[in-house]
C-alpha positions in Angstrom: 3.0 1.4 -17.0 1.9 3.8 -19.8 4.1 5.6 -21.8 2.1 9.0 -20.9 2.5 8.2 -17.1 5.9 6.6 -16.7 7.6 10.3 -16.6 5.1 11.8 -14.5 5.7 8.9 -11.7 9.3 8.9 -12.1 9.2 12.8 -11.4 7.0 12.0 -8.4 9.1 9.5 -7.1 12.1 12.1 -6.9 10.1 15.1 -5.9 7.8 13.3 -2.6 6.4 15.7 -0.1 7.3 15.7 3.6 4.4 13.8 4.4 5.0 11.6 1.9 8.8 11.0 2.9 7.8 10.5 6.1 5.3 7.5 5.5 8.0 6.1 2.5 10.8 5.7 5.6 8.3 4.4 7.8 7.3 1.5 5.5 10.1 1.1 2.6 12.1 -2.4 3.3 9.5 -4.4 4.6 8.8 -2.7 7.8 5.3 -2.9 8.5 4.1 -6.2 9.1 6.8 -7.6 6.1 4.6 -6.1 3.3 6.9 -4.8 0.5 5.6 -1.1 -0.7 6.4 0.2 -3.7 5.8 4.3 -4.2 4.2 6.5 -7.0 3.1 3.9 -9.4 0.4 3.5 -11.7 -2.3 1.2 -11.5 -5.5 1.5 -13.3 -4.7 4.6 -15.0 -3.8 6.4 -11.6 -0.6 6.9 -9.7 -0.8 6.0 -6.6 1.7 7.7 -3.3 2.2 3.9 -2.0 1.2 0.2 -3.0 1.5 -3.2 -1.4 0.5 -5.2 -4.4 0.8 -8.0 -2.1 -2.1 -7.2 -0.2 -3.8 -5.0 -3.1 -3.8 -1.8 -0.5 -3.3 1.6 -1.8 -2.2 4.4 0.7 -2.4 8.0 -0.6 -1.2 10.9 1.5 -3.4 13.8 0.8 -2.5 17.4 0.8 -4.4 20.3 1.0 -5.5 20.5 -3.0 -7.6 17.4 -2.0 -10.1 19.6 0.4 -11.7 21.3 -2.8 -15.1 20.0 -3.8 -13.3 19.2 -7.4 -10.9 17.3 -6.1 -12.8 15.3 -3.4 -15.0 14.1 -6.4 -11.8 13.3 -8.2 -10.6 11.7 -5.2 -14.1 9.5 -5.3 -14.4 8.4 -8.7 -10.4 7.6 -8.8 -11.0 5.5 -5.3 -14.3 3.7 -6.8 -12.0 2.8 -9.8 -9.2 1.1 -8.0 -11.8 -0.5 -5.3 -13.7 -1.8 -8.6 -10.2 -3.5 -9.2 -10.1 -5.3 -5.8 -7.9 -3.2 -3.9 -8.5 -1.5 -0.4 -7.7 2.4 -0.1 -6.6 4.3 3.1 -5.9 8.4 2.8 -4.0 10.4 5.4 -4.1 14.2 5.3 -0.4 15.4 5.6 -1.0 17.0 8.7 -2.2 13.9 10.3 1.0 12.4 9.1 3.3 14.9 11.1 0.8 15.2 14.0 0.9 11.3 14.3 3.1 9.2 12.4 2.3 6.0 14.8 -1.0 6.6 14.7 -1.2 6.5 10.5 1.3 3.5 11.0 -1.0 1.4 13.0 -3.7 2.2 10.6 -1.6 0.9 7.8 -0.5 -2.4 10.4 -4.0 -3.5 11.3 -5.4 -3.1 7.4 -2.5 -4.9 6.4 -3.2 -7.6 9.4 -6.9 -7.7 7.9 -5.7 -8.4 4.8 -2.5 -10.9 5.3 -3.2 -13.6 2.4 -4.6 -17.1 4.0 -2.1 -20.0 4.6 -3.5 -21.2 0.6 -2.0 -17.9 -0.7 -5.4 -16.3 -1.4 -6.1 -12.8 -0.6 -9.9 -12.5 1.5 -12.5 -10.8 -0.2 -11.1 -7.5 -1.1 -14.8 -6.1 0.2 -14.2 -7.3 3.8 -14.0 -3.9 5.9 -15.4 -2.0 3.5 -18.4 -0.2 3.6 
C-alpha cells in the first residue's frame, strides 16, 4: 500500500458508515460462501469499502455523494481502472443496504458462486458476466 494512502485507509477502516458496518458483519470471517473479505484497502491507486482478493471482487457501498454527476464519472473511470485489472465490481447504495441486507447478500453469494476458482485453482475469465 502507498505511503500517501495507508493513513487514509486505516482512518476508514475505524470510521465505516452504517451501511458499511452492516455489510463488514455480514461478510467478515468467511461468511459468505467461505470467501475471506478484507475492508478499506487500496488496490490500484483506489481504496476500496470490501475485497475478496480471492475471487478479485470489489464491493463498494455507495452513499449519497456518489449521486452527483462528478462523482458518478469518478465512480466510472475508478471502476474501468480496477476492471482493466481483472477484478469484478458490485455497488450498493446505503439505503439498499438497510432496506435489504439479504437481498445485497445474495448479490454478493451468486457473484462470488460465478466466480469460485476451478478445481485447477484458476479464476474464470474476469469478463464473464460482464457487460
Amino acid at each position: 500500500m502507498s505511503a500517501r494512502l495507508k493513513p487514509l485507509a486505516r482512518r476508514l477502516r475505524r470510521n465505516q458508515t452504517p451501511a458499511e458496518r452492516q455489510v463488514w458483519r455480514a461478510i467478515n470471517a468467511r461468511q459468505v460462501e467461505g470467501f475471506r473479505f478484507r475492508r478499506q484497502v487500496e488496490l490500484h491507486g483506489y481504496i476500496v469499502d470490501f475485497a475478496c482478493y480471492e475471487a478479485r471482487l470489489i464491493v463498494e457501498i455507495d452513499g449519497a455523494t456518489h449521486s452527483t454527476n462528478r462523482e458518478i464519472e469518478r465512480d466510472a473511470k475508478r471502476d474501468e481502472i480496477l476492471r482493466a485489472n481483472g477484478n469484478s465490481i458490485l455497488r450498493f447504495a446505503n439505503d439498499e443496504v438497510f432496506r435489504n441486507l439479504d437481498g445485497v447478500l445474495e448479490t454478493i453469494r451468486l457473484k462470488l458462486r460465478e466466480l469460485r476458482p476451478r478445481d485447477d485453482g484458476a479464476l474464470p475469465s474476469p469478463l464473464v458476466g460482464e457487460g
